[in-house]
LUMLUMTI-256772 format. One record per residue (C-alpha): x, y, z. Coordinates in Angstrom, 3 decimals, padded with zeros to 6 digits. Example, Ala and Ser with C-alpha at 12.3 -4.5 7.8 and 13.67 -1.06 7.14 Angstrom:
BEGIN
       px       py       pz
  012.300 -004.500  007.800
  013.670 -001.060  007.140
REM end
This chain:
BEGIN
       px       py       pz
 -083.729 -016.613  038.316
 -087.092 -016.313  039.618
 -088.347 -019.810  042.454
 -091.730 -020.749  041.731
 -093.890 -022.464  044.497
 -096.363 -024.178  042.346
 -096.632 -025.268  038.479
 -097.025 -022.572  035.970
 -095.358 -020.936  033.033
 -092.694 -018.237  034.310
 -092.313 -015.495  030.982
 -088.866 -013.068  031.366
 -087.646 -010.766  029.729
 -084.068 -009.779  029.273
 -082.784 -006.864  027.116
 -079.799 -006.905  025.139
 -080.862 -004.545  022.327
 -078.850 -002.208  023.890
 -076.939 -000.016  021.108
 -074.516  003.109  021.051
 -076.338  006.144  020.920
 -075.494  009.260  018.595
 -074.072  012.039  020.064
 -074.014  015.869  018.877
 -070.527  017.115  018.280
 -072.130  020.290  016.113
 -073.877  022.499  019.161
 -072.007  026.202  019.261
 -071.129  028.126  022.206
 -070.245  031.353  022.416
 -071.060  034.178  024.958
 -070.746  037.732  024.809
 -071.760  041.360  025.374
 -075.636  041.964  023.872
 -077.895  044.785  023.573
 -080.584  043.080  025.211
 -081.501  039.407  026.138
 -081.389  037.252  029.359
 -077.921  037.589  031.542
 -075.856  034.713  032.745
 -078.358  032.261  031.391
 -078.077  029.732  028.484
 -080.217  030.334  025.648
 -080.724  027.952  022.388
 -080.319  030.222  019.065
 -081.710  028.264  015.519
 -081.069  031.577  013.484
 -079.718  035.223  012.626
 -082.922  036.184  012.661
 -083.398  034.551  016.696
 -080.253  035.974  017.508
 -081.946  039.767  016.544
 -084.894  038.881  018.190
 -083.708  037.626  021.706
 -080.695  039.745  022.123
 -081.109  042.548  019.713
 -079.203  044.289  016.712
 -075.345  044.519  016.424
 -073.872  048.573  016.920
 -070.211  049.937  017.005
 -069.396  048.109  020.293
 -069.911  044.703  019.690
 -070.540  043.787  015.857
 -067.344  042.036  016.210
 -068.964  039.551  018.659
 -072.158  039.564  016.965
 -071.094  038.540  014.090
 -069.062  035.950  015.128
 -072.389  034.356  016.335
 -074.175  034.539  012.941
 -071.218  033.663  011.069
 -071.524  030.234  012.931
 -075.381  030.297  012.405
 -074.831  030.148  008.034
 -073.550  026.708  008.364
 -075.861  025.492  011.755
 -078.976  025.926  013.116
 -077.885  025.399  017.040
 -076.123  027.611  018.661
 -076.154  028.652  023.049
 -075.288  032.052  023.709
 -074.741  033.046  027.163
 -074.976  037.219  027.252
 -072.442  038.749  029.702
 -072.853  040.035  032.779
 -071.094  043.406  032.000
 -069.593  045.257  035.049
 -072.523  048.470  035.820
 -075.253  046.476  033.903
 -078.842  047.947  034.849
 -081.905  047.460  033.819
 -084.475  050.564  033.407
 -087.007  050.872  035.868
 -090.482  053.475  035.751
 -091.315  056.346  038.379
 -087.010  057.231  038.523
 -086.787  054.510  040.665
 -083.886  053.236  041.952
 -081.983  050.818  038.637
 -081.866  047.655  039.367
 -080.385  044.411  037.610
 -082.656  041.315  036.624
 -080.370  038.442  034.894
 -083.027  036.540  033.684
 -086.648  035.070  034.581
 -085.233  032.931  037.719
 -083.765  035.756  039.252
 -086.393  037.784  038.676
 -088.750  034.978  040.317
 -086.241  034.320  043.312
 -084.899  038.072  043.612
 -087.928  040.541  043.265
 -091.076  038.021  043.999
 -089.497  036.070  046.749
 -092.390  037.066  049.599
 -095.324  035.927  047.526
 -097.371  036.406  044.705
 -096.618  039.374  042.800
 -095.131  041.372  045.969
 -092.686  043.317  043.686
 -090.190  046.105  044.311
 -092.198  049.089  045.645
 -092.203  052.164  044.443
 -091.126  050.674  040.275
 -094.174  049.877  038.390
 -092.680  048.503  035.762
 -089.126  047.026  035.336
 -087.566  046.690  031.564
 -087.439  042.975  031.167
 -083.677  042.569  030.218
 -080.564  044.759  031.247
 -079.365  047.624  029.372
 -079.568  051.331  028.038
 -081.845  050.086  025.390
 -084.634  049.979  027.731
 -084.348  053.621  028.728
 -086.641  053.734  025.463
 -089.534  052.236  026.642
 -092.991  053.741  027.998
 -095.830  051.853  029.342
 -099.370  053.749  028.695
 -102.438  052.558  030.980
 -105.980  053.066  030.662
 -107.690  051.794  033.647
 -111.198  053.093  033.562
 -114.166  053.873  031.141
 -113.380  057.538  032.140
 -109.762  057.460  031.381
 -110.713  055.936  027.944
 -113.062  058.428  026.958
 -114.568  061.449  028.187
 -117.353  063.856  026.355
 -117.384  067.250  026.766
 -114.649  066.994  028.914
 -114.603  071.051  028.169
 -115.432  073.558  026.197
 -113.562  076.189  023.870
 -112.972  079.337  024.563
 -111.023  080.982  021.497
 -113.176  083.295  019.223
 -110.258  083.704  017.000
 -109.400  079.507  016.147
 -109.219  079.215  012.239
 -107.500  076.796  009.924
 -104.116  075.415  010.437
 -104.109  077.150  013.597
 -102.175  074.545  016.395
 -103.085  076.332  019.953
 -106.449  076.322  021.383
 -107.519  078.084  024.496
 -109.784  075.965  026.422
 -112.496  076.336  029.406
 -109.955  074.138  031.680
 -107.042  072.110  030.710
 -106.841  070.471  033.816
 -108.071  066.835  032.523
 -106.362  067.340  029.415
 -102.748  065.565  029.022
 -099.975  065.795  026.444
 -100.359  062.461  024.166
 -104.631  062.704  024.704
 -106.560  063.120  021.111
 -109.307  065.480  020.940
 -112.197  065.875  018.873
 -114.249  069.233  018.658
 -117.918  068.963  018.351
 -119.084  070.726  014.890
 -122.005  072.660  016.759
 -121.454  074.759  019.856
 -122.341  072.859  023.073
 -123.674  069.322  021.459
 -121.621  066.098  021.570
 -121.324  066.229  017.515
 -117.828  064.724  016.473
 -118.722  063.874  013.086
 -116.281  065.678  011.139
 -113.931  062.503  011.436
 -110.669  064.435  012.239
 -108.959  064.117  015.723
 -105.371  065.661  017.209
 -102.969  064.534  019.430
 -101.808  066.946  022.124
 -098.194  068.074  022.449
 -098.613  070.635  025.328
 -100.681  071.752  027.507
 -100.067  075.101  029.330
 -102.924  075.580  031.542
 -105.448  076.511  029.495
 -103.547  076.945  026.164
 -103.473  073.346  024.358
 -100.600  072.751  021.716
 -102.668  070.307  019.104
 -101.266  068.766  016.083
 -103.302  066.412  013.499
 -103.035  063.006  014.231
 -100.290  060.936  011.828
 -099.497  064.351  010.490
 -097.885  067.783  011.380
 -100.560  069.685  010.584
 -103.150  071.909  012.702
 -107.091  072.512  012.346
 -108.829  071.506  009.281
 -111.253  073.532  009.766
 -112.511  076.855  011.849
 -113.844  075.719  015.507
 -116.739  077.229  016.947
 -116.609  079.332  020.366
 -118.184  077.026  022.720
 -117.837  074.374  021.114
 -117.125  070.804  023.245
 -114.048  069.052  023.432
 -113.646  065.239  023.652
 -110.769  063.393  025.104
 -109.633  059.758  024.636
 -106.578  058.109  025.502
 -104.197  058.124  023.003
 -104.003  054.591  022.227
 -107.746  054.176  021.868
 -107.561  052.883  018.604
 -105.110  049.766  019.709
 -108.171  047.959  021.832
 -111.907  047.215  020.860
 -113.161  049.983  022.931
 -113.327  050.755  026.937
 -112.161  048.899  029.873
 -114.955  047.766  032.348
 -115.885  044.236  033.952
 -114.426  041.040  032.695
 -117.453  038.254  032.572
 -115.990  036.449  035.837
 -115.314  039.485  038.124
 -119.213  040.271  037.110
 -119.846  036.618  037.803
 -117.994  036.842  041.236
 -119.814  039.971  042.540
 -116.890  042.617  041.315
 -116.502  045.437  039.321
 -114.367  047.404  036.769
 -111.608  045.534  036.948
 -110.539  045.597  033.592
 -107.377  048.108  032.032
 -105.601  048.601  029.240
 -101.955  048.308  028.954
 -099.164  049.721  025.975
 -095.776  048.874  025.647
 -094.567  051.590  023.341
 -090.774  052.364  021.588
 -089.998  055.708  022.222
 -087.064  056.787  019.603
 -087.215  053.883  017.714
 -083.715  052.620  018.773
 -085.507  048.974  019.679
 -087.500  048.651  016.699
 -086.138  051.030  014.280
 -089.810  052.853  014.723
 -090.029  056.116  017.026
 -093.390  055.969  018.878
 -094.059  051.968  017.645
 -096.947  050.397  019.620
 -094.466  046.918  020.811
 -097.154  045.378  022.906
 -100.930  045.019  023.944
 -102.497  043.904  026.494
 -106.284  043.881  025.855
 -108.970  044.056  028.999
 -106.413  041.973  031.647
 -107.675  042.158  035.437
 -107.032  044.033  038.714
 -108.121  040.781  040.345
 -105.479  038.724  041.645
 -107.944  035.049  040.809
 -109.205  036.726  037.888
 -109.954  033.625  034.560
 -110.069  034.967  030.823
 -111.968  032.666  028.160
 -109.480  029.980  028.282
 -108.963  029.144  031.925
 -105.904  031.275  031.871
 -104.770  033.676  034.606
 -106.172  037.148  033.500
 -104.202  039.145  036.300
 -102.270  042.033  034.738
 -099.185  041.265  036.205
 -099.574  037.431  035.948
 -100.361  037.362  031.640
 -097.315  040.648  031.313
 -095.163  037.974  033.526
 -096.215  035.132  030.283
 -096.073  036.828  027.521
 -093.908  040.389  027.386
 -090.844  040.397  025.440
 -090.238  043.943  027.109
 -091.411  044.513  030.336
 -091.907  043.076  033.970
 -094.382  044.310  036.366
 -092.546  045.819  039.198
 -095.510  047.479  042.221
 -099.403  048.234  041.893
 -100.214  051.641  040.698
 -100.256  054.000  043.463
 -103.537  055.461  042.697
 -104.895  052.167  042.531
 -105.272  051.085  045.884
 -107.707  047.839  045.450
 -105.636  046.266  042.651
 -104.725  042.665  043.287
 -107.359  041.999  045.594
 -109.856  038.766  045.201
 -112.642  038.838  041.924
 -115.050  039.650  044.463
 -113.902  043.602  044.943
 -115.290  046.594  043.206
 -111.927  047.967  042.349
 -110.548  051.187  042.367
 -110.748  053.184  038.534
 -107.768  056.041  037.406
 -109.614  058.302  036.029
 -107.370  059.712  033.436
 -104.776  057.192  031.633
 -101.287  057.456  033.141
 -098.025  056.533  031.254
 -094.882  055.491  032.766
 -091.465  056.391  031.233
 -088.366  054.246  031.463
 -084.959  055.488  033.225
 -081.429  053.946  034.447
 -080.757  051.294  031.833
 -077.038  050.579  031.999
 -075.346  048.740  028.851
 -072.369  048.232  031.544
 -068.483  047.344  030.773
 -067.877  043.824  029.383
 -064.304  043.007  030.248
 -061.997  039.465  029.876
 -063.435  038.565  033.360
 -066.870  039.426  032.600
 -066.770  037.302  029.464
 -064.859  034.084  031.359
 -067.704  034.045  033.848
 -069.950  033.807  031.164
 -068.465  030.962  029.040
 -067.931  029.025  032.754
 -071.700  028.535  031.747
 -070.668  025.658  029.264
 -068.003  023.681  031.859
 -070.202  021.647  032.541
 -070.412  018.472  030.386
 -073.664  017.019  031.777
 -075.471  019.892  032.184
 -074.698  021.863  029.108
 -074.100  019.833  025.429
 -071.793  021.728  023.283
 -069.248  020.387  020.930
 -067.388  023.509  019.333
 -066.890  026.958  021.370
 -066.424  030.691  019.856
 -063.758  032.831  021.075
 -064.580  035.860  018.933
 -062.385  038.657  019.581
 -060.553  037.603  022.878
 -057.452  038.081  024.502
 -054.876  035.337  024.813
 -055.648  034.632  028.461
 -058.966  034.126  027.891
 -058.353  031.652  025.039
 -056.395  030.317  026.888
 -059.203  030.180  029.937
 -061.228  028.782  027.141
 -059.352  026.031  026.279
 -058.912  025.132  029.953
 -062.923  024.616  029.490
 -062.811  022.311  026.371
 -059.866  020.096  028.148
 -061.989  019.531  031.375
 -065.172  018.602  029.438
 -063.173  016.091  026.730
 -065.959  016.743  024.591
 -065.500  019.954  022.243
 -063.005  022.248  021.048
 -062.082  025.967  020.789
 -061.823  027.974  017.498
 -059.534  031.533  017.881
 -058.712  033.949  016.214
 -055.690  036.474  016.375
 -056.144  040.266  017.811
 -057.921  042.599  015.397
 -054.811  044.644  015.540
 -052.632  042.032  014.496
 -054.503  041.575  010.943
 -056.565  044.454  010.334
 -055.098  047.695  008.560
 -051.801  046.518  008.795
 -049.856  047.184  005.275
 -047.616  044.535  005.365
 -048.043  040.907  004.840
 -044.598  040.177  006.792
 -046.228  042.356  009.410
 -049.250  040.686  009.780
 -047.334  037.142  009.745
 -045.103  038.092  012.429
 -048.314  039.194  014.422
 -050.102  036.318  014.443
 -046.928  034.101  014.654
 -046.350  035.917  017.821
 -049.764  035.955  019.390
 -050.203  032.152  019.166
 -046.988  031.590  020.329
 -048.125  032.445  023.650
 -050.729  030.033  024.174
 -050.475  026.499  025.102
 -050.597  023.679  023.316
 -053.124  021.627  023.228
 -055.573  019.236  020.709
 -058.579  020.944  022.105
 -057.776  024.249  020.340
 -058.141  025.403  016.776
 -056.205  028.665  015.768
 -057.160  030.579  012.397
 -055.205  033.225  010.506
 -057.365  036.383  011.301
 -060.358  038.358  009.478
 -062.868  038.676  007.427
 -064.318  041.684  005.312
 -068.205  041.161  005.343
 -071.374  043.370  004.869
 -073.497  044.389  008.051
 -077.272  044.914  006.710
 -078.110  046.238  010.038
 -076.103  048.960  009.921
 -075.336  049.638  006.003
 -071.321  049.224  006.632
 -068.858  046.675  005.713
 -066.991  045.293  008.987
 -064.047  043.212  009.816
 -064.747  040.192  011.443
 -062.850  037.443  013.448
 -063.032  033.976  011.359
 -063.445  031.518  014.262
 -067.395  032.072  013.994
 -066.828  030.652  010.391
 -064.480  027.991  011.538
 -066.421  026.030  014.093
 -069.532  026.532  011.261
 -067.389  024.625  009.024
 -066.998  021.901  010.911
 -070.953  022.035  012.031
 -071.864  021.794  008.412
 -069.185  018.820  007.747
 -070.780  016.918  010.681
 -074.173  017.401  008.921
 -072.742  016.323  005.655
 -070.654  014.084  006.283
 -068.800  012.653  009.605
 -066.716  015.063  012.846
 -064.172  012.998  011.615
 -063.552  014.751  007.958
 -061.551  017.383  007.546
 -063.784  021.108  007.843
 -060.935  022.066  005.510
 -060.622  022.211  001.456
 -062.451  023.297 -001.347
 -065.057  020.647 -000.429
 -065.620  021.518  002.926
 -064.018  024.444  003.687
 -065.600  027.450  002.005
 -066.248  030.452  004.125
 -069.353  032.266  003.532
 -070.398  035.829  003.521
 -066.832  036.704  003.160
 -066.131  039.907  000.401
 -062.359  039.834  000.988
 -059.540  038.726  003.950
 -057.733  041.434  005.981
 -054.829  039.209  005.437
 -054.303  036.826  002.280
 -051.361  034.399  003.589
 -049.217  033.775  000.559
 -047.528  029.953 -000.024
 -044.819  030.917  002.352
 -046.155  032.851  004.713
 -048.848  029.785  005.243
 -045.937  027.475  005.314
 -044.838  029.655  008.647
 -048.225  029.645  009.611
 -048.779  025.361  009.433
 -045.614  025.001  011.221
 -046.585  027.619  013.921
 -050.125  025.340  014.237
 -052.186  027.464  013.084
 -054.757  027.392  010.035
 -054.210  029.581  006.937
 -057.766  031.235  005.484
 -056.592  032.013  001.875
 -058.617  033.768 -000.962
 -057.957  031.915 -004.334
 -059.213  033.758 -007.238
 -062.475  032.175 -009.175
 -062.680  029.540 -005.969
 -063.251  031.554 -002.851
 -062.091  031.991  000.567
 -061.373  028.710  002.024
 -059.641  026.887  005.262
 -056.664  025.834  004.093
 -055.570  023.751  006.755
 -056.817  021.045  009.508
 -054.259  021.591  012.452
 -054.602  021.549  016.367
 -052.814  023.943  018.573
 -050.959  020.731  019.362
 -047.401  021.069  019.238
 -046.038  017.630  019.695
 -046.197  015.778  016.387
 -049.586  013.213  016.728
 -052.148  011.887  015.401
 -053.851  014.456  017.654
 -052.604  017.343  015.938
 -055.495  017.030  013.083
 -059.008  018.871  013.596
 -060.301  015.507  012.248
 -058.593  013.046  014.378
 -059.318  015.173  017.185
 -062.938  015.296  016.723
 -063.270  011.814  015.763
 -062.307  010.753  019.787
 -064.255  013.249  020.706
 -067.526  011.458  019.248
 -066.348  007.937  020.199
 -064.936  008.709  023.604
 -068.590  010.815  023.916
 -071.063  007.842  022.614
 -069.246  005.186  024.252
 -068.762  006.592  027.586
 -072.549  007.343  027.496
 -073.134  004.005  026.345
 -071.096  002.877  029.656
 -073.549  003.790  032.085
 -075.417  001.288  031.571
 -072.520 -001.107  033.048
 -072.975  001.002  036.568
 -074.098 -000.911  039.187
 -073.827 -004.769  037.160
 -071.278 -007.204  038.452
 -067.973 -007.252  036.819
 -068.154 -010.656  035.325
 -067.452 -012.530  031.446
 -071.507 -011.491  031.391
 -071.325 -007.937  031.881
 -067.965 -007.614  030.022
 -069.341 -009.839  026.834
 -072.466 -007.687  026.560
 -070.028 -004.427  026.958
 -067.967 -005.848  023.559
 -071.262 -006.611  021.949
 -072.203 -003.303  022.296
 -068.910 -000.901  021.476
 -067.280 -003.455  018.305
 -070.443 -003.302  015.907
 -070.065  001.045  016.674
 -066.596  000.859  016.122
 -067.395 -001.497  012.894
 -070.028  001.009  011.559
 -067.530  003.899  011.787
 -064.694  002.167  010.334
 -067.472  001.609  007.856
 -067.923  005.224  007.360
 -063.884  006.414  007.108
 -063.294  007.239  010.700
 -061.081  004.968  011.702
 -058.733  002.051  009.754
 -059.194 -000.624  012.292
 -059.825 -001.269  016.343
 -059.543 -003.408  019.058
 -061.977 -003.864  022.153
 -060.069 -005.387  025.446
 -062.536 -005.891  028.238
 -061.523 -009.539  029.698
 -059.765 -010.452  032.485
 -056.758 -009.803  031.140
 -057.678 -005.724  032.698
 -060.338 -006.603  035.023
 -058.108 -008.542  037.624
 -059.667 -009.500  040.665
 -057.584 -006.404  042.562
 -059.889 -004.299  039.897
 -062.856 -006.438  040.767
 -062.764 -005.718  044.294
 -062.515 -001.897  043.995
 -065.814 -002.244  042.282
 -064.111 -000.783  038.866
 -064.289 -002.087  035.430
 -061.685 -001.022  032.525
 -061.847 -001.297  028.800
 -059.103 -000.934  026.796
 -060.484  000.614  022.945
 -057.401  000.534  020.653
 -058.360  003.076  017.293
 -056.339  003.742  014.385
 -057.763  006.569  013.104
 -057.771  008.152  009.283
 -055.901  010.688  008.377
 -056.351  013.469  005.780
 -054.366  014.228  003.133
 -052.146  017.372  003.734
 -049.467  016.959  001.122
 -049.852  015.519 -002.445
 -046.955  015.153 -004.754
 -047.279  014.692 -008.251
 -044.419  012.994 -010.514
 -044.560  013.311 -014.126
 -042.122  011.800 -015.819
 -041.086  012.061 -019.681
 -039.912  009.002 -021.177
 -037.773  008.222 -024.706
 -040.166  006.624 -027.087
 -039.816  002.795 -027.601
 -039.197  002.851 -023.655
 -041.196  000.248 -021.858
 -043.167  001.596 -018.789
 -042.455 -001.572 -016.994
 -038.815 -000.240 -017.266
 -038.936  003.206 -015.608
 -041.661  002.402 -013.177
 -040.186 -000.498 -011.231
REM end
């Protein structure tokens, strides 16, 4: 206690409120090959409709995958996808540069900025913000001056013979005219008169021939056009900003000028979107000026506010033409005078391979860094379940759900032939309580693409067991017609029958059986645990995952104390009333704490340890139920025949 040196009142404080804290046993894992999306990074998913968003739609080459994620999303909301680094990946870059990879914001801040402040890769303007061929369908369009905006009377025409419909114009020059540039032609030879409200877009230019159709349409000229009369050009996405770029309030403020631009991010073919030509981004009046404020305070610098807020794009090098971009507020900066577009190239999708996908689940080994509780195989290989599981056993704190080969399952005629496939796949990996196998495939409708697709179960699996720790405990069975309905599911590619599941259970692994007017269901709760025990039940095997989890978080608290009746009293105080509460709830029968010095001898003492012994008796689920009727003579006593 605290010495006093003179009379007075000495208030302490001592906590003991101390309690167990809940753990998550319901987080999903799962990493695999994406269209888009950050690589070899960890990202939170709370939906299907995230999952499109981040990492983009599922195709032919990895809906098995993809689906496995959203599968697990109907029953949870948290899911951490790691996307692959596939072997070739690229990202598309502008100006044919050299491709390049970027795995995600860090190593696009530690990689490609390393020697200061937006000192990017020369020569690439732009880079496409993730990895992949889907980027190849991007163009950035840039409209850095008044000029480049809008010019009047930029020339004249000079075509007697232009009537209606007609789609080439000859022209006094073409030289400032550009394919993607809408035109307006004055209604009066040689005045600035526009006012006929119809504009084109220009497809070609060849010299001084111009290839015009009508704007949103396919059409040509509305009307006849006037020999002489004057042209206007604006940039093409004029009508995506509130007019012309020119000085921003605090470059004027600072002593600079035109230092505003405009910049597009635009879908090409629509393979991003679904839109061809759909305007993705806008980025209204940002700066040249490297210090440069907008209204709020906020960094106005092109590359700085693309940087904070593209889904699409990073800023690679300064326009060439503009030489005084980036400079201080105080510059008068260089203008383009004609809007320039950049086109994407060198986008790579890459291979994903069983290596490829291993170094992107190592994301989730470790425990402290990274809480999961139940981990997606998809479609994998038996090594790298079995690389998988390796994961789960190291961590102690989550389990694997796998599925057999596609091949084994799908298309296969015969049910014997199907059995003996997935008897013989499991067969060859190891046992352990940390896996869960199921019995193959499901037939389900992708809205993405208008098909039905086959599609492993183990994405349904580890949502089952989500949900059940939502509705009720980890330790209940995911299995059963209460708990174990799989959803989205129009049919199995393999319907066990009684004895083919009674192969199955004995083999370890989980039958998924369609029972007509109740639905597909898990109809079974094993491990891949081969030696009979308690820990060859999902249920058992989940319920030490959460006490082993919350207690030995709980523990930390004992760091550093002294190993005395104090210290070892407070530890029981804390672990018997959580062990009470879930024996209150069904987990477990009945318990026993030993933490005494009965274990903590004074040789454990003095190698500064401290050991609890937690004895459980967990619950078990009903497997088998046998009914008995029996038929008795009349006059017969029940008392009799019952015992």
């Amino acid at each position: 206690m605290a010495f006093q040196v003179s009379p007075g009142v000495l208030v302490q404080e001592k906590d003991l409120t101390n309690i167990i804290p809940a753990v998550s046993t319901s987080i999903g894992a799962y990493a695999f090959n994406t269209k888009r999306g950050p690589v070899s990074e960890v990202t939170l998913i709370s939906s299907e409709q995230e999952l499109v968003s981040v990492f983009g739609k599922p195709d032919t080459s990895n809906f098995e995958e993809y689906f496995t994620a959203s599968s697990f999303l109907q029953y949870s909301n948290s899911l951490k996808v790691v996307r692959t680094e596939n072997t070739g990946i690229k990202n598309a870059v502008t100006n044919s540069g050299t491709a390049l990879l970027v795995r995600n914001t860090d190593h696009y801040n530690s990689t490609y900025l390393a020697t200061g402040p937006y000192v990017g890769t020369p020569g690439i303007e732009f880079i496409a913000r993730f990895a992949g061929a889907y980027g190849n369908a991007l163009s950035v369009s840039v409209c850095a001056s008044a000029t480049a905006y809008e010019q009047e009377a930029v020339t004249t025409v000079n075509d007697s013979a232009v009537s209606v419909n007609d789609t080439t114009i000859t022209v006094t020059s073409g030289t400032n005219i550009n394919v993607g540039d809408i035109l307006a032609f004055s209604t009066t030879a040689a005045t600035n008169d526009y006012d006929d409200g119809q504009e084109y877009e220009v497809t070609a230019v060849s010299t001084n021939d111009i290839t015009i159709k009508k704007k949103g349409s396919t059409g040509g000229l509305t009307r006849t056009i006037t020999n002489g009369s004057n042209v206007r050009r604006r940039w093409k996405y004029y009508d995506q900003v509130s007019g012309a770029p020119g000085t921003s309030p605090d470059v004027l403020a600072a002593g600079g000028s035109a230092d505003e631009l405009h910049i597009i991010v635009v879908d090409t073919d629509g393979s991003i979107n679904g839109t061809k030509d759909e305007v993705l981004e806008v980025y209204e009046k940002v700066s040249k000026a490297s210090d440069s404020k907008d209204a709020s305070g906020n960094n106005n610098f092109y590359p700085e506010v693309i940087y904070r807020q593209s889904s699409f794009i990073y800023w690679g090098d300064h326009n060439s033409n503009g030489t005084t971009w980036g400079q201080a507020k105080t510059t008068a900066f260089t203008d383009v005078s004609a809007p320039f577009s950049h086109t994407f190239t060198g986008g790579v999708d890459g291979t994903a391979t069983d290596g490829v996908r291993k170094t992107a689940f190592e994301y989730f080994q470790d425990s402290e860094s990274v809480d999961v509780g139940l981990i997606m195989a998809g479609n994998a290989s038996a090594n790298l379940i079995g690389d998988l599981i390796t994961i789960a056993e190291t961590r102690k704190d989550c389990v694997v759900f796998a599925s057999p080969q596609r091949s084994d399952v799908v298309n296969i005629a015969s049910a014997i032939n199907q059995t003996n496939n997935v008897l013989t796949f499991f067969n060859t990996i190891q046992s352990s309580s940390y896996v869960i196998f199921d019995s193959g495939y499901k037939y389900m409708y992708d809205r993405y693409n208008d098909v039905y697709r086959y599609v492993p179960l183990n994405g349904d699996m580890a949502g089952l067991s989500a949900r059940t720790d939502l509705t009720n405990d980890a330790w209940f069975s995911p299995a059963g017609l209460n708990r174990g309905i799989i959803r989205g599911a129009v049919k199995l590619a393999y319907n066990p029958n009684k004895t083919q599941r009674d192969e199955l259970y004995r083999a370890r692994i989980n039958p998924v059986v369609s029972f007509p007017g109740q639905g597909i269901i898990l109809f079974g709760d094993k491990t891949g645990l081969t030696t009979p025990s308690a820990f060859d039940r999902i249920n058992v095997r989940r319920l030490f995952i959460v006490l082993e989890k919350a207690i030995a978080t709980a523990s930390k608290f004992q760091l550093f104390e002294f190993n005395d009746e104090f210290t070892r009293a407070n530890f029981r105080n804390l672990v018997e009333p959580f062990l009470r509460e879930v024996q209150g709830r069904r987990g477990i029968t009945d318990f026993l704490v030993v933490c005494d010095e009965t274990n903590n001898t004074g040789e454990v003492v003095d190698r500064n340890e401290f050991i609890a012994e937690i004895y459980i008796k967990p619950a078990r689920s009903i497997n088998f139920i046998t009914l008995s009727f029996v038929a008795t003579r009349t006059g017969v006593a029940f008392e009799e025949v019952a015992g």
